[in-house]
DOTI-975188 format. One record per residue (C-alpha): residue number from 1; residue in one letter; x, y, z. Coordinates in pm, whole numbers. Each point is the difference from the previous one (the first is absolute). Layout:
(atom NUM; 'A'; (X; Y; Z))
...
***
This chain:
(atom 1; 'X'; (2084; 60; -1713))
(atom 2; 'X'; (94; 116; 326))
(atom 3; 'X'; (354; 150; 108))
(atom 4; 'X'; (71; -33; 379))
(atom 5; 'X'; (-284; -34; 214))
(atom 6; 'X'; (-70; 123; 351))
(atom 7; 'X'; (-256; -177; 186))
(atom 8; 'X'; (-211; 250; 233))
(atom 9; 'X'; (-243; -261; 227))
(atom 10; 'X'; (-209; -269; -35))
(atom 11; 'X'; (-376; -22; -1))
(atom 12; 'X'; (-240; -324; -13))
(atom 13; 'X'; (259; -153; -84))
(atom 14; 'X'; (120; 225; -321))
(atom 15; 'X'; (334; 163; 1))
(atom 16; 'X'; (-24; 343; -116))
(atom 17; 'X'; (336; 131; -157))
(atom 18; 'X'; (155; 293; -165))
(atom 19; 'X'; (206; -21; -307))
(atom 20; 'X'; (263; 294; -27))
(atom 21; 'X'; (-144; 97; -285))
(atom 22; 'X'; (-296; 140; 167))
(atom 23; 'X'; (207; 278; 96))
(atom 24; 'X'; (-14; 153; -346))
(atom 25; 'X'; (-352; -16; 7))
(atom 26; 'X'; (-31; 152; 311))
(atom 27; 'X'; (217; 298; -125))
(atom 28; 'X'; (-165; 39; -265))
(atom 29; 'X'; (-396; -4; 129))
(atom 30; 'X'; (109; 241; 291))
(atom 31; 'X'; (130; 211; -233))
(atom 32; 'X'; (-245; 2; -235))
(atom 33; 'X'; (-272; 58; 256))
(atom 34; 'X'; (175; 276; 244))
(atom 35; 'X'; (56; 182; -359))
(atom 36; 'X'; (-324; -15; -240))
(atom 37; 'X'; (-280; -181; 126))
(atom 38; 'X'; (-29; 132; 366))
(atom 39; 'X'; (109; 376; -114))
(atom 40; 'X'; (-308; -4; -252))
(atom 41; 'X'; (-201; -196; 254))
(atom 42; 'X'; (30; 225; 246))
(atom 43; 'X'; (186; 309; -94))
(atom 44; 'X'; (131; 275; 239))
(atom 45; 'X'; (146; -263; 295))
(atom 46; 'X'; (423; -6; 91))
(atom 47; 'X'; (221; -222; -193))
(atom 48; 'X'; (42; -174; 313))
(atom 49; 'X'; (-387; -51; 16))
(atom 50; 'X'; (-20; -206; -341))
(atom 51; 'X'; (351; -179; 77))
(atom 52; 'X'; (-166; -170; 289))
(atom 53; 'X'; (-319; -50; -162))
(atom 54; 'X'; (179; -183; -249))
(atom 55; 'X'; (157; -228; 245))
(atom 56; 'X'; (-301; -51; 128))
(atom 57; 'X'; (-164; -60; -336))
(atom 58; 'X'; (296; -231; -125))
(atom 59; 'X'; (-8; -210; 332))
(atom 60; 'X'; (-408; -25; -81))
(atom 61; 'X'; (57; -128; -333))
(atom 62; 'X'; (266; -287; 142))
(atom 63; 'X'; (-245; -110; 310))
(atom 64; 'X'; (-267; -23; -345))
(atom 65; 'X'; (199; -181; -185))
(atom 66; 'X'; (84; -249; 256))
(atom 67; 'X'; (-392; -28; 120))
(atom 68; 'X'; (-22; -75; -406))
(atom 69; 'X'; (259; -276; 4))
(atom 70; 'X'; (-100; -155; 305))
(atom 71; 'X'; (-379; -12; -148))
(atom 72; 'X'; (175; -240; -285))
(atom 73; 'X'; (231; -156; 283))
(atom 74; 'X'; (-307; -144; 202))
(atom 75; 'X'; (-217; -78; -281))
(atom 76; 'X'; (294; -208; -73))
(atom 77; 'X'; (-7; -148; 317))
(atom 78; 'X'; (-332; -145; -74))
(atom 79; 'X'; (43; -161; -273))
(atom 80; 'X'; (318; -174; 151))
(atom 81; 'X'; (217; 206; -212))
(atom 82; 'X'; (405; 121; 164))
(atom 83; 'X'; (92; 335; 31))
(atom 84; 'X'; (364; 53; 101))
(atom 85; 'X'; (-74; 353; 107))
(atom 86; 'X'; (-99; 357; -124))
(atom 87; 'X'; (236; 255; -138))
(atom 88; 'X'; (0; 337; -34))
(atom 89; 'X'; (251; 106; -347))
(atom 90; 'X'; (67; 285; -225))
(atom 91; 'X'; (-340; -55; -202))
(atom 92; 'X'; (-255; -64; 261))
(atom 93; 'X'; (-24; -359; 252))
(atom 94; 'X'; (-24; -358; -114))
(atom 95; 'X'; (-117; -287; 179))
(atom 96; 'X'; (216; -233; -66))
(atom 97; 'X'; (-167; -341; -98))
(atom 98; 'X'; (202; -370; -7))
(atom 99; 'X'; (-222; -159; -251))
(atom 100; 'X'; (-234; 60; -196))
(atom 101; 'X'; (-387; -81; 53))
(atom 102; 'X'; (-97; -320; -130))
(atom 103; 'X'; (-395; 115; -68))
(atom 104; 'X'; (-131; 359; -209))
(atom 105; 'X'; (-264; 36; 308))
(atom 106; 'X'; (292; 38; 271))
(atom 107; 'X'; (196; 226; -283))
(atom 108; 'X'; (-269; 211; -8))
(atom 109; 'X'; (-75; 33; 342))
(atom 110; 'X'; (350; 67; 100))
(atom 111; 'X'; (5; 258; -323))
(atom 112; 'X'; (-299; 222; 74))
(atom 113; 'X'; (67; -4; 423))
(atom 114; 'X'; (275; 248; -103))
(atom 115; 'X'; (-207; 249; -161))
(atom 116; 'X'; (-295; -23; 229))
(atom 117; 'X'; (195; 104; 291))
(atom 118; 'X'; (170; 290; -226))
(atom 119; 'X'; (-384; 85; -84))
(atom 120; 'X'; (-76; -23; 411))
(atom 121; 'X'; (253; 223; 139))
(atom 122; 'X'; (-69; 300; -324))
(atom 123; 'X'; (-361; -52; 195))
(atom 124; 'X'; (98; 53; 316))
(atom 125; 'X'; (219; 218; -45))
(atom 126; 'X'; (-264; 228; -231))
(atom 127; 'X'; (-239; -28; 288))
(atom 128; 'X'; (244; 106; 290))
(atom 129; 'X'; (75; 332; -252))
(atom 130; 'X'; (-312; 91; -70))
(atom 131; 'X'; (-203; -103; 346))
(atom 132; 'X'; (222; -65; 234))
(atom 133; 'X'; (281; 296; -17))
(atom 134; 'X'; (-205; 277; -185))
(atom 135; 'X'; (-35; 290; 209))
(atom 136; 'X'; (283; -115; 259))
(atom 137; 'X'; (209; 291; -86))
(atom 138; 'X'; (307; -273; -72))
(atom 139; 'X'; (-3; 124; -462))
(atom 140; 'X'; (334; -223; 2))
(atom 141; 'X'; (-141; -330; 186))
(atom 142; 'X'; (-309; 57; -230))
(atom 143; 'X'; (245; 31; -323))
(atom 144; 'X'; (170; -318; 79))
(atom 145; 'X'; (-251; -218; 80))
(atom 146; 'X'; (-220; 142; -310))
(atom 147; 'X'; (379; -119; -185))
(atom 148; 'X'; (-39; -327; 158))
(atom 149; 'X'; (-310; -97; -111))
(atom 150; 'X'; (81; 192; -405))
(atom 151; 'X'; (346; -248; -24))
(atom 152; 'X'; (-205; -298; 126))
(atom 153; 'X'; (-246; 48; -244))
(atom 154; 'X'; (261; 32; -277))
(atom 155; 'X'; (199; -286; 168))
(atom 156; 'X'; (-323; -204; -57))
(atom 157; 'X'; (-87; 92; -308))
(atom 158; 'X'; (355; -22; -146))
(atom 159; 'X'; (41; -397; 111))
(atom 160; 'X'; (-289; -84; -177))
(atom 161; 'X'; (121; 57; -331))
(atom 162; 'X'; (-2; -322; -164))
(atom 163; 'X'; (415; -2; -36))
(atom 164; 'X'; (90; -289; 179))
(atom 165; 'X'; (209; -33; 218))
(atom 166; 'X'; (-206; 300; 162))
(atom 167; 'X'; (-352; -149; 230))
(atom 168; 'X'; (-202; 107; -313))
(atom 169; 'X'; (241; -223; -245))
(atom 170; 'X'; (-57; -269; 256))
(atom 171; 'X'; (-355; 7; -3))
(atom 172; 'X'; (-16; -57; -384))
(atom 173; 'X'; (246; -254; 58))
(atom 174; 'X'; (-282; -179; 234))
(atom 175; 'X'; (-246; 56; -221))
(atom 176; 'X'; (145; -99; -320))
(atom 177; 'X'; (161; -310; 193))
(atom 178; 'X'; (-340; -124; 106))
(atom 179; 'X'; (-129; 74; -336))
(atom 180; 'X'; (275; -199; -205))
(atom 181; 'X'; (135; -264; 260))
(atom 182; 'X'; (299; 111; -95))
(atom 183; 'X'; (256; 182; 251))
(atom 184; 'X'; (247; 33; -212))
(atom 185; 'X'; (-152; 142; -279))
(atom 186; 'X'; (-244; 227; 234))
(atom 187; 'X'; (327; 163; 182))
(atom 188; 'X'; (177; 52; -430))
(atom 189; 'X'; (-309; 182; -42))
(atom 190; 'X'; (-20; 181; 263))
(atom 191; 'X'; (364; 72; 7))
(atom 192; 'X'; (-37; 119; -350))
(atom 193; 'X'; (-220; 278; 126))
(atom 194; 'X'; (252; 76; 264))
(atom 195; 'X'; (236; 59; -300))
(atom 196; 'X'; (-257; 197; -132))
(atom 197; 'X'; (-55; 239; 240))
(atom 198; 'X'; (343; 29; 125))
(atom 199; 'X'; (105; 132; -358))
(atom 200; 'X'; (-324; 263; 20))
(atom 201; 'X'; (157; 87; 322))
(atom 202; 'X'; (358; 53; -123))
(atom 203; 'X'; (-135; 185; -276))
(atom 204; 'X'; (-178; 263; 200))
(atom 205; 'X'; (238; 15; 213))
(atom 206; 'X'; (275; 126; -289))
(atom 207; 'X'; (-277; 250; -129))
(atom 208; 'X'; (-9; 127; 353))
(atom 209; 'X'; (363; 73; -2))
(atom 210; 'X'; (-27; 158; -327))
(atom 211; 'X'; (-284; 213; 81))
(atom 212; 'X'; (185; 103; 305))
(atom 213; 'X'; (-132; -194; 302))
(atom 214; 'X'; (356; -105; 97))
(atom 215; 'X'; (-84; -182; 278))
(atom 216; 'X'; (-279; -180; -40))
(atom 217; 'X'; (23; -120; -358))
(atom 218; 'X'; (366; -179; 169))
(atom 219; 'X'; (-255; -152; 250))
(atom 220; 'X'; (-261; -121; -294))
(atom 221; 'X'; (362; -107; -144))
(atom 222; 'X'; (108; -205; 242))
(atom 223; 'X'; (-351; -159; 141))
(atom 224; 'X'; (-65; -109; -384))
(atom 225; 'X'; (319; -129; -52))
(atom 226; 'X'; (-18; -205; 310))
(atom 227; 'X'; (-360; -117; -104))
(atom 228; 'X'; (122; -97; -328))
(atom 229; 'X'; (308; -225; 157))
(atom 230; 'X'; (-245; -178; 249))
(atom 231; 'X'; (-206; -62; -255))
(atom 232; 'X'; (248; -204; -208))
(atom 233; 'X'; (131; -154; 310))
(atom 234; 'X'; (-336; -134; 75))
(atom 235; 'X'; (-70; -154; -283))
(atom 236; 'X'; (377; -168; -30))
(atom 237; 'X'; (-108; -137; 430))
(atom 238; 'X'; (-301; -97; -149))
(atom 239; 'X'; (190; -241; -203))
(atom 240; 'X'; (240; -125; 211))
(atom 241; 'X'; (-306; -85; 265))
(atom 242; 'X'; (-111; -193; -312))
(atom 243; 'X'; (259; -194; -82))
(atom 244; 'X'; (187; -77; 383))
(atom 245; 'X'; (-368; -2; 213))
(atom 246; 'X'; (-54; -390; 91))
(atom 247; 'X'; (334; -102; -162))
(atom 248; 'X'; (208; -192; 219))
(atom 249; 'X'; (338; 124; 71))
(atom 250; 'X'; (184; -369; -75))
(atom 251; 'X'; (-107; 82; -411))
(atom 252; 'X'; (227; 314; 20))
(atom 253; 'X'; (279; -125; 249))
(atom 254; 'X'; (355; -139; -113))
(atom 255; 'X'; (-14; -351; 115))
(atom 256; 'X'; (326; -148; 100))
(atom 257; 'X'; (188; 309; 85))
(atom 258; 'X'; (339; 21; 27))
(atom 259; 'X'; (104; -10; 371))
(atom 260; 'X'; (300; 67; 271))
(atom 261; 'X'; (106; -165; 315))
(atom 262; 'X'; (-17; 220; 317))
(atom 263; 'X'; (397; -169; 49))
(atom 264; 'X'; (113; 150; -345))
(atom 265; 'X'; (274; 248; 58))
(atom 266; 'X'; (-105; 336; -133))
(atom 267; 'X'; (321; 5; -280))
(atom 268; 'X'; (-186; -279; -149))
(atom 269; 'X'; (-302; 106; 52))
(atom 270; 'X'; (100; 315; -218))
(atom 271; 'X'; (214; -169; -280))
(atom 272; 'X'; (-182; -317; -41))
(atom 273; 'X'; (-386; 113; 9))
(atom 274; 'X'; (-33; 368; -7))
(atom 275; 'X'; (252; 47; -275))
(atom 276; 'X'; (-110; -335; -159))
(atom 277; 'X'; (-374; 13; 1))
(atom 278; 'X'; (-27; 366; 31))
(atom 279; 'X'; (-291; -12; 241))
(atom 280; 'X'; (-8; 242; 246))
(atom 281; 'X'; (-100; -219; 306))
(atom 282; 'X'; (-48; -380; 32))
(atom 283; 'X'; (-191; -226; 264))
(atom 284; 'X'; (266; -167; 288))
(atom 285; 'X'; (-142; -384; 3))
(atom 286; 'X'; (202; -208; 256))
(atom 287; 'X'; (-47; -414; -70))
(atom 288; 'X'; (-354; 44; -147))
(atom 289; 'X'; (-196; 285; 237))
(atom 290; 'X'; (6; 404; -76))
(atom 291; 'X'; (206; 208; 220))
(atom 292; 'X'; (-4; 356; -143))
(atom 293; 'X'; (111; 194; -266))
(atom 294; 'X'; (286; 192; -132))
(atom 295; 'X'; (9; 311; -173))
(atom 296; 'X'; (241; 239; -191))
(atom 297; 'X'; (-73; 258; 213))
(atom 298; 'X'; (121; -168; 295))
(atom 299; 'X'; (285; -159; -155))
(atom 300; 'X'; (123; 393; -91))
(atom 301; 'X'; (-70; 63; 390))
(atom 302; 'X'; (306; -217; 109))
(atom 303; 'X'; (405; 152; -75))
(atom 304; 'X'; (190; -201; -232))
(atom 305; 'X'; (220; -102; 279))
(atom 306; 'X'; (-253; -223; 129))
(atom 307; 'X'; (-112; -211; -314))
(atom 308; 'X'; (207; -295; 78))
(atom 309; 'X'; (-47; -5; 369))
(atom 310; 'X'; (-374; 44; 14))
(atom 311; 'X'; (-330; -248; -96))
(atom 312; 'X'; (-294; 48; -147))
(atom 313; 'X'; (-137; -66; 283))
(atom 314; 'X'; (122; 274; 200))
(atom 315; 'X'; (-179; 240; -123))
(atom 316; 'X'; (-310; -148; -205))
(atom 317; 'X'; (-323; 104; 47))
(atom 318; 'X'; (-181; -301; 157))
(atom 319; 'X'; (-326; -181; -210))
(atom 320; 'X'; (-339; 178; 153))
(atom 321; 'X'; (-343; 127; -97))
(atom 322; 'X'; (173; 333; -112))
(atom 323; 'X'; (192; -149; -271))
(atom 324; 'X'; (-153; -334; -128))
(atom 325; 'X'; (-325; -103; -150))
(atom 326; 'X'; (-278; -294; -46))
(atom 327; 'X'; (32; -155; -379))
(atom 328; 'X'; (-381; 34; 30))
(atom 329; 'X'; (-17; 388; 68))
(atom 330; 'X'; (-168; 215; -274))
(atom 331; 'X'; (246; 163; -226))
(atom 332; 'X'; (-192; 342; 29))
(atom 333; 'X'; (73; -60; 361))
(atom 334; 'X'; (306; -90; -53))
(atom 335; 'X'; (61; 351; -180))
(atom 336; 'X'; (-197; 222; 246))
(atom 337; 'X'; (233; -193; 273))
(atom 338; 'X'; (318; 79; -235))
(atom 339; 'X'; (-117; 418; -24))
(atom 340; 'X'; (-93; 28; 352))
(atom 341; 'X'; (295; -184; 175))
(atom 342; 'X'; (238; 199; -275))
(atom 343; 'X'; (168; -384; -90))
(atom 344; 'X'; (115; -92; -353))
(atom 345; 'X'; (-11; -362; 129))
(atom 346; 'X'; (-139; -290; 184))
(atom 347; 'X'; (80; -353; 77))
(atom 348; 'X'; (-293; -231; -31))
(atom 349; 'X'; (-23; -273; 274))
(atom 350; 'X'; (-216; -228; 128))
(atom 351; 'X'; (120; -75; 352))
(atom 352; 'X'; (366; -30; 57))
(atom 353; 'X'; (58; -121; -396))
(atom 354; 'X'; (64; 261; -310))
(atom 355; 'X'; (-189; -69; -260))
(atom 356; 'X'; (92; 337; -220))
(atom 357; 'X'; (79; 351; -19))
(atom 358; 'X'; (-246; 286; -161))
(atom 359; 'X'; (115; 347; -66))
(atom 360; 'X'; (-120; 340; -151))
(atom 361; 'X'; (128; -79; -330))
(atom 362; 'X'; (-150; -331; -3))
(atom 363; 'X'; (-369; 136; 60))
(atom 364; 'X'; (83; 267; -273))
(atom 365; 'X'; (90; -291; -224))
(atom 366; 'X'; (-219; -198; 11))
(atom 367; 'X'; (-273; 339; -73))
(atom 368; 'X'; (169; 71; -249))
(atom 369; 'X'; (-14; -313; -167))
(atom 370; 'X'; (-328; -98; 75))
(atom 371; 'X'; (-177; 372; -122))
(atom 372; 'X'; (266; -82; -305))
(atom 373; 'X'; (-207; -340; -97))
(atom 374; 'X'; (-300; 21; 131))
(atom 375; 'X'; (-119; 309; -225))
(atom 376; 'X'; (-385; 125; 116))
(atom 377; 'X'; (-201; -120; -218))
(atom 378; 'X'; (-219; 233; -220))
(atom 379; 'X'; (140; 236; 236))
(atom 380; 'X'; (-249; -94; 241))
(atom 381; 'X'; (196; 11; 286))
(atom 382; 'X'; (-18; -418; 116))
(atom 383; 'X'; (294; -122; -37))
(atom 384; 'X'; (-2; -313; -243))
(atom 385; 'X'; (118; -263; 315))
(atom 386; 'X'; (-214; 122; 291))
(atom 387; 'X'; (209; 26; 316))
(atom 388; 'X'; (-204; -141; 310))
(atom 389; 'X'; (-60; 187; 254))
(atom 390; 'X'; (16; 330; -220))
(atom 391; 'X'; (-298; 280; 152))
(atom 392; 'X'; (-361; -75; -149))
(atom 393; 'X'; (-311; 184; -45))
(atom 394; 'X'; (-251; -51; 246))
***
């Protein structure tokens, strides 16, 4: 989702970040603001004037946004669920969860804290216009704060459509979860009304362009087409969780893996395994006990010259927590580990002895496969061989 992030501070314990892509949104509400809504807000001010009421306004709507995620973020929290941080990108702020919940109650919860907040700052912000500032002679603190609480209203309003992956999508989600029993087929629902929606909202975007409103129907453009893509995405996660959650990772591993010596000259090394096998690393295992791994990469790191004088050992990357796994670790685990650590591969070992290898391509496998044979059935969403561990209702 995210291009390159840039992480601002920390708070309770959530790291707030900024993806580059926040710039263009930035631009584009500053913009927006310093040249239509503030002008027919409060006509007859300087350009200047509205430029730095739009700063003002845009850094308003960020600090919002972020009191919205955090809301989520320590809801979360208390119902035991991670959050890696908070970020700030081109279409608003995500908090940025590590599992799913594992009950519709704590969904819900953690769905509707977001808009609450949204709905508590439009208040406060309504009341500081209209009680607070009226008659202070400051027109342009009075116009911003009165465009405070009008975005946070919308911002409310707008999540709770019922287009997952949005809070108001989520909600349903909870609902129809704890209704069915059925995660899976509560989040395809759901997500089917995030389709929905996002299609309305590419549509009305295009008749905006047509119709002239350049700018905004892009917006409507982009927001729906990003809706629409989460949507889908969800419901393909929601599968995966289904089929990986509570499956150990020795089902998916390869057992007896080809291996390498950490004495094995690298010409050999080259010639004999990565030419041969055409893997592109392999575990070092010296007399029985894991000592590393090996890797392409590295291999391509070291001049030609060298191959026959150096080892594999000389430049392996040593067995540790960073690059090796129980055989009893969930798969889904597994595959969060996999995403976040930005590894195609892991050795799986218990102690000092191999006992396989799992990779990317191995989890996507053995998905594939598995959503291959084991069709729904009735399209009801269970699959036909129930995986344990998979999210309940209740």
């Amino acid at each position: 989702m995210f291009l390159k992030r840039i992480e601002l501070f920390s708070i309770l314990g959530f790291r707030v970040s900024l993806d580059l892509s926040w710039f263009l949104l930035a631009i584009l509400i500053v913009w927006t603001l310093s040249k239509g809504y503030f002008p027919s807000a409060l006509p007859g001010e300087e350009t200047s004037t509205y430029v730095w009421m739009a700063i003002i306004g845009a850094l308003g709507l960020f600090l919002s946004i972020i009191l919205h995620e955090f809301a989520h973020a320590i809801v979360a929290r208390r119902y035991n669920l991670a959050i890696s941080g908070i970020t700030l990108f081109v279409f608003g702020g995500v908090a940025e969860m590590t599992e799913e919940p594992e009950r519709p109650m704590a969904e819900f919860m953690m769905a509707i804290a977001g808009p609450i907040m949204s709905f508590a700052i439009a208040g406060v912000c309504y009341f500081a216009a209209t009680n607070v500032l009226a008659g202070t002679g400051q027109p342009e603190i009075t116009t911003v704060v009165s465009y405070l609480a009008l975005i946070n209203l919308i911002l409310a309003i707008f999540n709770l459509l019922p287009a997952f992956p949005l809070d108001g999508g989520r909600i349903l989600r909870s609902i129809l979860w704890g209704w069915l029993g059925n995660y899976r087929r509560a989040t395809r629902i759901a997500s089917r009304f995030g389709s929905f929606f996002g299609g309305l909202m590419m549509a009305y975007g295009v008749l905006n362009v047509v119709l002239g409103e350049t700018i905004g129907g892009i917006w409507m453009l982009l927001l729906g087409f990003f809706v629409y893509n989460a949507a889908g995405a969800s419901r393909m996660q929601a599968a995966v969780s289904t089929v990986l959650k509570g499956l150990p990772i020795s089902k998916v591993m390869r057992r007896d893996p080809v291996t390498v010596s950490s004495e094995m000259p690298v010409r050999t090394l080259v010639e004999e395994f990565f030419y041969t096998h055409h893997h592109r690393f392999f575990p070092v295992v010296d007399n029985g006990r894991l000592k590393g791994c090996v890797t392409v990469k590295q291999v391509s790191e070291i001049g030609r010259e060298h191959w026959r004088s150096k080892r594999v050992g000389d430049f392996m990357t040593p067995a540790s927590d960073n690059n090796t796994m129980s055989p009893d670790l969930d798969a889904m685990q597994a595959l969060q580990r996999m995403q976040k650590d930005k590894l195609t591969h892991f050795m799986v070992a218990q102690g000092d002895k191999l006992v396989g290898v799992v990779t990317m391509k191995d989890l996507m496998a053995y998905l594939g496969i598995h959503m291959e044979l084991e069709r729904d059935e009735a399209g009801s969403g269970v699959p036909s061989v129930p995986v344990a561990g998979a999210p309940r209702g209740g």
